[in-house]
N, C-alpha and C positions, 0 to 999 in steps of 0.2 A: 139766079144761082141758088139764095138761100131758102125760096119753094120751091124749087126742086129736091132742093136737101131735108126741106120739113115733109114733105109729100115723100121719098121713101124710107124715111124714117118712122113714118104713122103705116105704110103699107107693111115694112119689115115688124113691128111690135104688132099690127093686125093679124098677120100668117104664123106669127108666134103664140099669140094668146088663143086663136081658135084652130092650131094646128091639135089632131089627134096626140100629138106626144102630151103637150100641155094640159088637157083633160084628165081627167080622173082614169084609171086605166079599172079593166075589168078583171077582178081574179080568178083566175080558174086551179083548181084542186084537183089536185090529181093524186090519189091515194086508194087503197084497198086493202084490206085483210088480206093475208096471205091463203094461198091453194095448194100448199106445197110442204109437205115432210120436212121435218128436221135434216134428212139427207139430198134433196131437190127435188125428188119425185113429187108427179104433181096425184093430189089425195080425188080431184075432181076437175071437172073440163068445165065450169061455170064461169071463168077468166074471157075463154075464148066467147062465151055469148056477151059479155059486158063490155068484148073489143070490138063490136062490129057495130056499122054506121049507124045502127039505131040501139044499141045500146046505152047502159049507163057510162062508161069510159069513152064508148064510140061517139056519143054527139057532141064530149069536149073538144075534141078534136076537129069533124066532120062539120060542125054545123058552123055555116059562114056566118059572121059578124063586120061589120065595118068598126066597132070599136077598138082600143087597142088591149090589149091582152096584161097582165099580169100573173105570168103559172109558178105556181108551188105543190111541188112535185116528190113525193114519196120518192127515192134512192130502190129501195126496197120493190117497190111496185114495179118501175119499171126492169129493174133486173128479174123480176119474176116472167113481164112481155118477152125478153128479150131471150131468156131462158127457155119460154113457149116459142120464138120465131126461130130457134135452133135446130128445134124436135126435141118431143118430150112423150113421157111414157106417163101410163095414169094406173096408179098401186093396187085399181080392183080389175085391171086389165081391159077397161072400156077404148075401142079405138080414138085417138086422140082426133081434134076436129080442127086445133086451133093456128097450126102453125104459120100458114099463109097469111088468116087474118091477123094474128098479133105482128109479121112483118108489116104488111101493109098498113097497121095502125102507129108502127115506129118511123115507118116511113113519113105518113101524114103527121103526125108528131112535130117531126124535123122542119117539116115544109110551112106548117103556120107557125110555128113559134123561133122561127131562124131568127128574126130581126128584133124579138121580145126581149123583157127580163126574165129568167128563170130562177127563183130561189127553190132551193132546197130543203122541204122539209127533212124533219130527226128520223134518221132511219125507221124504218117500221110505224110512224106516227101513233108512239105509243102514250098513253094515261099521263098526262103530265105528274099528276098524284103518284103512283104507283112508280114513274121511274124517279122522283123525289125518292121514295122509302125503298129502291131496291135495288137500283143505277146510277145512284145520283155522282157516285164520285168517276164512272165512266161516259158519263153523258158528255162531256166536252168532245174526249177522244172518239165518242159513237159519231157526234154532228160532224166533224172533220171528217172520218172517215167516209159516211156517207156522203158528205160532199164532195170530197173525192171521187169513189165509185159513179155519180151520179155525173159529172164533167169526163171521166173517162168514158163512160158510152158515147153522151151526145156529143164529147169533141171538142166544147167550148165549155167558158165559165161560168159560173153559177153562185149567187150570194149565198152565206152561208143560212143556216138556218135560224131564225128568231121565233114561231110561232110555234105556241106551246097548245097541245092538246088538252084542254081543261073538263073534257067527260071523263069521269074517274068510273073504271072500271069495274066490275063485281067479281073477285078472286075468294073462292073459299079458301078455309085456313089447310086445308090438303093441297091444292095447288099453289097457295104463298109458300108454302115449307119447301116443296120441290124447287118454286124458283129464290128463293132468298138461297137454299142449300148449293145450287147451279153457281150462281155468283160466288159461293163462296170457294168454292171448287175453281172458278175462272182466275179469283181472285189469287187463290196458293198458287196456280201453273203459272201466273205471270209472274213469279220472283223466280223463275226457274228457267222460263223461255219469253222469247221475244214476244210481244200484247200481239203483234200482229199475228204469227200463228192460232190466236186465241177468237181471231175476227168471228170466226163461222160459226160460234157457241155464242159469243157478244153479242151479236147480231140481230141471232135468232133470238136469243131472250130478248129483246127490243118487241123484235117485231110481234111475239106473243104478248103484250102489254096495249096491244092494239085495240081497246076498248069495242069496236065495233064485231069482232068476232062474239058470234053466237056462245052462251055456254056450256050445251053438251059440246061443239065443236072445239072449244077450249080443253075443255079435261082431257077428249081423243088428242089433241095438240100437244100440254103438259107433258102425258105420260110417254108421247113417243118423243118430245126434248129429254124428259128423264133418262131413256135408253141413251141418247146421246151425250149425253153429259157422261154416261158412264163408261162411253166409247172415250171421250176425251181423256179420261184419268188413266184407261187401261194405255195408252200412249207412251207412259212412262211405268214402267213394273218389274217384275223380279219372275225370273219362273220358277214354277213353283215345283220341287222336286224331294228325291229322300234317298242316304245316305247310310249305306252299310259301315262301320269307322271302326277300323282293325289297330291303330294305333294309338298310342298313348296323345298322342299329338299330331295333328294333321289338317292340313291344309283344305278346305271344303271350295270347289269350284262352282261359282252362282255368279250365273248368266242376267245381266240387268239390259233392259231392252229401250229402246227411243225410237219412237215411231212418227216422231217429227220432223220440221225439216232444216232444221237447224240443232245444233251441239249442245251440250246440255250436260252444266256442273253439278254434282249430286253429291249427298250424304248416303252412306247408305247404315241404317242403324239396326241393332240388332241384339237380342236378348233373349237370354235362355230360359226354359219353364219351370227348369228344375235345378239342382245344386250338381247334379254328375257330370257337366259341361260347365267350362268355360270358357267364354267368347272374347277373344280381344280384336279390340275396333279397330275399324279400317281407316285409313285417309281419303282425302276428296277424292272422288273420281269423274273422269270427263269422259260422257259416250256421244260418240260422232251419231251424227245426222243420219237417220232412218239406219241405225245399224244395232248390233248386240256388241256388249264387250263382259268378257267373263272376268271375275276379282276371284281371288282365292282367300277365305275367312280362315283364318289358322282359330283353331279352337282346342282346348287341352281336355281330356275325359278323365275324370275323376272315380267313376264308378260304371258297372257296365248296367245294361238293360235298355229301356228305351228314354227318347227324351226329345224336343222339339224345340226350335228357333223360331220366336220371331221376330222376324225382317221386315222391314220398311223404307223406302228411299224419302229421304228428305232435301229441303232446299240447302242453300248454306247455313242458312238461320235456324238449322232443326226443326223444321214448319216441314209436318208430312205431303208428297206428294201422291197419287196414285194411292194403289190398293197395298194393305199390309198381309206380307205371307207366311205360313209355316212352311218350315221346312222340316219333315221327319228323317231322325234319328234314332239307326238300333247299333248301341254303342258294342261291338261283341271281341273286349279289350278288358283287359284283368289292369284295373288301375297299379300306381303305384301304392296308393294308401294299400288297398286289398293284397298287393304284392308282400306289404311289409307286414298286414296283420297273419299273412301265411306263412310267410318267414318265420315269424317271432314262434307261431305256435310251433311249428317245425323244430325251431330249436329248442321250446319248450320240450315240447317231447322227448326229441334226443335224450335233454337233462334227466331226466324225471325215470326216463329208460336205465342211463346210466346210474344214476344214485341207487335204484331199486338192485341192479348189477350188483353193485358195490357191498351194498346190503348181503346179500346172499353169498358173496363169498365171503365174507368177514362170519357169517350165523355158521359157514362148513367149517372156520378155520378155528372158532368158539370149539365145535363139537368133537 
């Protein structure tokens, strides 16, 4: 009885110690530069040649192995495949090639790496250096989030992300300004609306930090995120309009717009160019989800001709958000001061009429 019990207890620790799990496992990476616009359009069809069986993405997948696997897997990358196995269009109008293969390579995907570990690399697998100095305090929320997006496709879970990209980038100081100014713009809309709204700008500035991206391909990159960053601020704004103002005092009605998708408490601040106008300030206001709400600005006119407001919507904290506007003003209203300096002289004259009167009868009554 007690060899039989030492005999499978040396066969169980044998199938143990030379079982595939117990071996060193082999990592595979799975990551790419992006092919795709700031708005998802894809900018080239060179994804689709790097998915198929002899490809560079293709033989991670395709090519058999008896060893066991270890994948650490771009978030980013694969929602780009997945993005292409939907249909996708390409910005210089070239017929796209790739949609079959990048299904079939998510397919193959799924099928060798079912019974794997998968961890999740940092969205975009960007410059460790570079998201130090220019994401660093949303890099937590980036890896969460991509490990999120990254278990929502494939279905199952995924370790977060620990491996940090240590090829630091080459950014000239033209495109560090554009992205440090991106962030900071990301950074004012989140005291204003929920981060997660802000995902599709967060994001994508990750994934331009992606070191392996070519550098003329960076600047064409930078400057069409710049356009979208500036799509992001116009989200929240004021329109921008002009005002004929017949009264001493009157009510100015400015339309403030939210193009997000969720509600949104605002300042709205606002100050005059010149001394003929006076503005007095408004209280908080809340504009519903993807909608316009008009406030009426009472302003008091001092003096007539023209003159200009301007307006800005801010957080609660008076941190501007979005773009600041004028609003033109042709004030065509006889103030009160000017009422009173017409007055005054009007009754000056009277007087000066009358005394001269007075005058001339008293010289006939002399005579």
């Amino acid at each position: 009885m007690r060899k039989a019990f030492t005999f499978f207890t040396l066969l169980t620790f044998s199938i143990i110690s030379f079982s595939p799990a117990a071996s060193a496992a082999q990592v595979i990476v799975i990551t790419e530069p992006t092919h795709r616009l700031s708005d998802g359009t894809f900018f080239d069809d060179l994804l689709a040649t790097k998915l198929t069986p002899t490809g560079e993405l293709g033989r991670l997948v395709y090519t058999k192995v008896r060893a066991v696997r270890a994948w650490q897997v771009d978030p980013a990358t694969i929602e780009e495949i997945v993005a292409m196995s939907n249909g996708y269009g390409i910005s210089n109008g070239v017929t796209p090639t790739g949609q079959q293969v990048a299904k079939d390579w998510i397919d193959q995907f799924n099928r060798v790496s079912r019974f794997e570990v998968i961890t999740a690399l940092s969205y975009g697998n960007p410059s460790n250096y570079w998201a130090e100095e220019i994401i660093a305090k949303q890099f937590e929320y980036l890896n969460l989030t991509g490990q999120g997006r990254l278990e929502s496709i494939l279905s199952k879970s995924v370790n977060p992300a620990t491996y940090k990209n240590e090829v630091k980038q080459d950014l000239n100081q033209a495109s560090l300004n554009i992205l440090n100014y991106s962030q900071r713009q990301i950074n004012l809309l989140a005291t204003a609306v929920d981060q997660a709204q802000l995902d599709p700008q967060q994001l994508r500035l990750a994934q331009l930090l992606n070191p392996s991206i070519n550098e003329e391909q960076l600047k064409f990159l930078i400057r069409d995120y710049d356009k979208y960053i500036t799509q992001m601020r116009n989200k929240l704004r004021i329109s921008g309009t002009k005002f004929t103002v017949t009264s001493t005092k009157e009510d100015l009605p400015i339309t403030v717009a939210n193009s997000f998708e969720v509600p949104v408490k605002l300042k709205l601040s606002s100050r005059a160019i010149n001394s003929k106008v006076i503005v007095v300030p408004l209280e908080d206001i809340e504009v519903d989800a993807r909608s316009k709400k008009q406030v009426l600005l009472p302003i008091e006119v001092l003096a007539a001709g023209d003159s200009r407001i301007l307006m800005q919507l801010t957080n609660l904290e008076n941190k501007p958000v979005g773009y600041p506007v004028y609003i033109n003003l042709k004030l065509s209203v006889i103030s009160p001061v000017a009422t009173w300096i017409t007055t005054g002289a009007a009754i000056l004259l009277f007087i000066a009429v009358l005394v001269q009167s007075l005058r001339r009868v008293r010289r006939r009554g002399n005579e």
